[in-house]
C-alpha positions as CSV (number, residue, x, y, z in Angstrom):
1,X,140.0,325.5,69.8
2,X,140.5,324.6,73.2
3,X,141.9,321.0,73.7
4,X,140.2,320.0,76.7
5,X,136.4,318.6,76.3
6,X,134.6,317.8,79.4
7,X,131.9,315.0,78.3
8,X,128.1,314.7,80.7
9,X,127.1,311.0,81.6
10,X,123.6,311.8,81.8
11,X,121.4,314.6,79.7
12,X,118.9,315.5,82.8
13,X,118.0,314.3,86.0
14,X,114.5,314.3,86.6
15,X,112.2,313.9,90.0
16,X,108.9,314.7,91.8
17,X,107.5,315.9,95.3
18,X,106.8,312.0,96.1
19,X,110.7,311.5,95.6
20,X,110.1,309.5,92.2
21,X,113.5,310.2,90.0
22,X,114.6,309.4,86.5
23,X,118.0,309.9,85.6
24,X,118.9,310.3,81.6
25,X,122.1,308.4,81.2
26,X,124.2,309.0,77.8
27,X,125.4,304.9,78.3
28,X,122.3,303.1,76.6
29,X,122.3,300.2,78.7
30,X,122.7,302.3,81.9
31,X,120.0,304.4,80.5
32,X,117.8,300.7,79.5
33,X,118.5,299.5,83.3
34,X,117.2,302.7,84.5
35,X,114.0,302.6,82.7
36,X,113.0,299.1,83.5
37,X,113.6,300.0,87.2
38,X,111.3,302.6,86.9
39,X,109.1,300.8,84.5
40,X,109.0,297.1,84.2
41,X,105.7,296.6,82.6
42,X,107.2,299.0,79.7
43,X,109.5,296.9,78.2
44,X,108.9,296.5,75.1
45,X,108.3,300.2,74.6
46,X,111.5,300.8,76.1
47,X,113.7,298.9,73.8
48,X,112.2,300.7,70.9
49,X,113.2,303.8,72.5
50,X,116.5,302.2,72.8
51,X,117.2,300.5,69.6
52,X,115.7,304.2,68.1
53,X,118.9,305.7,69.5
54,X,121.3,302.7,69.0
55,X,120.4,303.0,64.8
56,X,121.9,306.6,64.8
57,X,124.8,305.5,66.5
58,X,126.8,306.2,63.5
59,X,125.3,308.9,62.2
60,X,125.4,312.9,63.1
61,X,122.2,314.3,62.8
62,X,123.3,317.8,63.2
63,X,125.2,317.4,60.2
64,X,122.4,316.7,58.1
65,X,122.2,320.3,56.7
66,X,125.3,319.5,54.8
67,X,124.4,316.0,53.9
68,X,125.6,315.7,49.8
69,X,123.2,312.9,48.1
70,X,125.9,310.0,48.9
71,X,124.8,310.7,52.4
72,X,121.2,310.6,52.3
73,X,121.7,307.3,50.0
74,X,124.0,306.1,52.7
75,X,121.5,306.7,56.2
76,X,117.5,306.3,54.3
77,X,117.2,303.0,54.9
78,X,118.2,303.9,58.8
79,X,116.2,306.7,59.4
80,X,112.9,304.8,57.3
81,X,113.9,302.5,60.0
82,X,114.0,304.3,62.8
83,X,110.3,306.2,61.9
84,X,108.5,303.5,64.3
85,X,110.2,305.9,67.2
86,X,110.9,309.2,65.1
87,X,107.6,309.9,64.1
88,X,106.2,311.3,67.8
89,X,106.5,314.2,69.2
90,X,107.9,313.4,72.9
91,X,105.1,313.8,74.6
92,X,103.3,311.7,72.1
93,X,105.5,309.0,72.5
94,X,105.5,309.2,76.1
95,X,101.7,308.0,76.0
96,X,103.1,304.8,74.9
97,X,104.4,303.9,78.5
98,X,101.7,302.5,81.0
99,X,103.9,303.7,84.2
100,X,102.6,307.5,85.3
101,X,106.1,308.2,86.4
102,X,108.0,307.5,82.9
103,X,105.1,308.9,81.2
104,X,105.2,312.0,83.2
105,X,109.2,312.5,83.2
106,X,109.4,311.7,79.5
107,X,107.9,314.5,77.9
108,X,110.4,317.0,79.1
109,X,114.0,315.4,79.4
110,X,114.8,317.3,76.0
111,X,115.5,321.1,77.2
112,X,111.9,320.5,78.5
113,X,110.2,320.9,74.9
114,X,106.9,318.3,75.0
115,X,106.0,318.8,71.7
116,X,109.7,318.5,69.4
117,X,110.2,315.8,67.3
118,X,111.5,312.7,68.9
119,X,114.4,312.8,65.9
120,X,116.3,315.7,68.1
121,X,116.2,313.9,71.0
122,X,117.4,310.7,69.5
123,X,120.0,312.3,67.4
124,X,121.6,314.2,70.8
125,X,121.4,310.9,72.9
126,X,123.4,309.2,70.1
127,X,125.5,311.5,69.4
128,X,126.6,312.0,73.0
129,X,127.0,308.4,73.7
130,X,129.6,308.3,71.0
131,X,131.2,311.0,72.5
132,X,130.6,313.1,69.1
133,X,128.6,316.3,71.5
134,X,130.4,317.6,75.0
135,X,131.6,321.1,75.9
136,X,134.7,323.0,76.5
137,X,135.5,322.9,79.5
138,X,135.4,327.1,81.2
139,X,132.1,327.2,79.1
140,X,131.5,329.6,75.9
141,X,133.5,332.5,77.1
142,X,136.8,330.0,76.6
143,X,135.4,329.1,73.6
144,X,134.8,332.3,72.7
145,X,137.8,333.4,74.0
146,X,139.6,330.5,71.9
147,X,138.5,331.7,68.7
148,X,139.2,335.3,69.1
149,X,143.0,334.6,69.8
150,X,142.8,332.3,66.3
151,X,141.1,335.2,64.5
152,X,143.5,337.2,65.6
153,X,146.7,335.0,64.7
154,X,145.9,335.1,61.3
155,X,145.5,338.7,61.4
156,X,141.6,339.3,62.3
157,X,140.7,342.5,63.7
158,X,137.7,342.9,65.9
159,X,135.4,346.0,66.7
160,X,134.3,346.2,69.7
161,X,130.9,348.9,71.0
162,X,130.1,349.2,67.3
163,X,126.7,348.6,66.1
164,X,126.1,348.2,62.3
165,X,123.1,350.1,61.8
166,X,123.0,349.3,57.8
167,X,124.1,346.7,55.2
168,X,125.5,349.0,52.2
169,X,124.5,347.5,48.4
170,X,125.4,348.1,45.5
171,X,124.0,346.3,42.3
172,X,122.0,344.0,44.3
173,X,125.3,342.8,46.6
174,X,126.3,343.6,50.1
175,X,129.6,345.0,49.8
176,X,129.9,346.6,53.4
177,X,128.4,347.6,57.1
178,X,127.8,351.6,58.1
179,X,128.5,351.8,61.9
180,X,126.2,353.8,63.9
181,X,129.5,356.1,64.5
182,X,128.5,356.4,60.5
183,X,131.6,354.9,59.8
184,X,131.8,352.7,56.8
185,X,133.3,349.3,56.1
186,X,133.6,347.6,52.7
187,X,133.9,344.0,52.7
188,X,133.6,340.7,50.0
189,X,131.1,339.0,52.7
190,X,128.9,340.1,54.9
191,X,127.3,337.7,57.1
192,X,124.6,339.0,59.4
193,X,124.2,337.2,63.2
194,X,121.0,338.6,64.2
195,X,117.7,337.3,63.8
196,X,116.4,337.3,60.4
197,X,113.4,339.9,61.5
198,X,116.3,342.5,62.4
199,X,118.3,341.5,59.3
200,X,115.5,342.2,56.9
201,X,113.7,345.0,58.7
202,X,116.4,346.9,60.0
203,X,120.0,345.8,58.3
204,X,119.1,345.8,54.4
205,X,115.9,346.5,52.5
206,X,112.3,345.5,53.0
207,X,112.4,344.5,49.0
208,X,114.7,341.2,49.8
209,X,111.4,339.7,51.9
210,X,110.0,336.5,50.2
211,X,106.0,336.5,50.8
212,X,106.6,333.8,52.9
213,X,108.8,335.8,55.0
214,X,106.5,338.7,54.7
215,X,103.9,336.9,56.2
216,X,105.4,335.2,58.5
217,X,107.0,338.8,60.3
218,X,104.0,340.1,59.7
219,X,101.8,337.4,62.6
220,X,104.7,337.4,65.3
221,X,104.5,334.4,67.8
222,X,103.8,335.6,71.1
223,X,105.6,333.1,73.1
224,X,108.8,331.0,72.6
225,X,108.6,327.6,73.4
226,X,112.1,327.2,75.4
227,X,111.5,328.2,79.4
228,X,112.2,330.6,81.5
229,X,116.2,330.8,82.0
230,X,116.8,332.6,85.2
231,X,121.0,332.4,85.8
232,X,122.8,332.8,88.4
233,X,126.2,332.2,89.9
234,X,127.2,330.0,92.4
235,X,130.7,330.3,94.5
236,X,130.9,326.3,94.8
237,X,132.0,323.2,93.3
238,X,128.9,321.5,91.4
239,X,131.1,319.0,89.8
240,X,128.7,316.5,91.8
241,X,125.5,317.4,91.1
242,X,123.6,316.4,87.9
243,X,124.4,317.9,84.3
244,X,120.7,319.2,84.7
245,X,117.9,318.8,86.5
246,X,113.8,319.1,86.2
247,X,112.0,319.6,89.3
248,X,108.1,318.4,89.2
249,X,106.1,320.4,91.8
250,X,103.2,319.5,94.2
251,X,100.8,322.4,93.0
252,X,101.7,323.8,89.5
253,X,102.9,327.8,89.2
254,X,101.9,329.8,86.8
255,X,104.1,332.0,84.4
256,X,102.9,334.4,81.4
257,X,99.1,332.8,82.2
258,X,100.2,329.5,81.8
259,X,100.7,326.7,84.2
260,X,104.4,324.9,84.8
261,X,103.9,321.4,86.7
């Protein structure tokens, strides 16, 4: 993997019309000084927020999927803890603050999601201020680019332009991919990276669907709740700018009938 990891100091930037800003520093008592400029009366709720994230400070959230029970023994005790923060939803907890300005920046400092749990936004502010979460520095495609020479070190081969159109079983095992050139490749894994809708409707049989599943395809969402990515490119140096920032407008617009303040 590439060697060089460029670290953020701050998750988000955020500010209104009226000039009101709110700056998410990774360094918790940066971040704690920030607050109580913003919003001395809030105090107290602050240092929960604070002490919320200073508990995990030792412990990787993302890695919880691979937690053995030595683990969970280990880090209980924290996170039964730490439910006097984790049990909100952000914008939940942001009805704790009395000042309209925290309680209106709050909410969406976490890739603007109102309604996740607190835990995930806990869990990436501790984990960054530990230094644990950063990014390579020329983005994914040098990552990407980084694991495709190591792939092909050890003698990897990549296919490029070909679609699998079919995961090919035998005996209730995937042994192999057909190409939509109908070429046909055996293998002792198969590991599918497309959503599990495609995987299931599309890539093997309709027979493998668990009635949760079933049901579940069969009510689609229609909305997601990340926003609107629009990218482009920008001939400059941005190395001064915020990691991120979230703009509050004067009069709300509206996208896909709903409104975005």
């Amino acid at each position: 993997m590439p060697s060089e990891v460029h670290f953020p100091e701050e998750l988000v930037k955020a500010e209104d019309q009226s000039g009101n800003k709110f700056t998410v520093h990774y360094d918790l008592e940066r971040l704690e000084t920030e607050m109580k400029r913003i919003a001395p009366e809030d105090s107290h709720t602050i240092e929960d927020y604070i002490n919320g994230i200073r508990r995990l400070s030792d412990m990787d959230l993302l890695e919880v999927g691979f937690w053995k029970f030595r683990d969970w023994i280990k880090n209980i005790f924290v996170l039964i803890k730490n439910r006097k923060v984790s049990k909100y939803t952000m914008i939940a907890f942001a009805q704790r603050f009395k000042n309209p300005a925290l309680r209106m920046f709050f909410p969406v400092i976490q890739y603007g999601w109102a309604n996740i749990p607190m835990t995930l936004n806990l869990g990436v502010m501790a984990g960054s201020n530990a230094k644990r979460y950063g990014r390579y520095s020329g983005g994914s495609g040098k990552f990407i680019e980084s694991i495709v020479k190591r792939y092909a070190s050890l003698g990897g081969e990549i296919l490029y332009d070909s679609s699998a159109v079919k995961v090919i079983e035998r005996e209730g095992r995937a042994v192999g991919v057909r190409l939509e050139s109908g070429q046909e490749l055996n293998a002792d894994y198969v590991v599918s990276d497309v959503y599990g809708y495609d995987t299931f409707k599309k890539l093997i049989d309709e027979r493998h669907l668990t009635d949760r599943l079933r049901s579940m395809y069969s009510k689609p969402i229609d909305r997601m709740m990340m926003a609107l990515h629009v990218p482009f490119g920008i001939d400059m140096d941005l190395s001064q700018l915020p990691n991120a920032m979230s703009l509050f407008l004067d009069k709300p617009i509206e996208i896909a009938g709903d409104g975005v303040p």
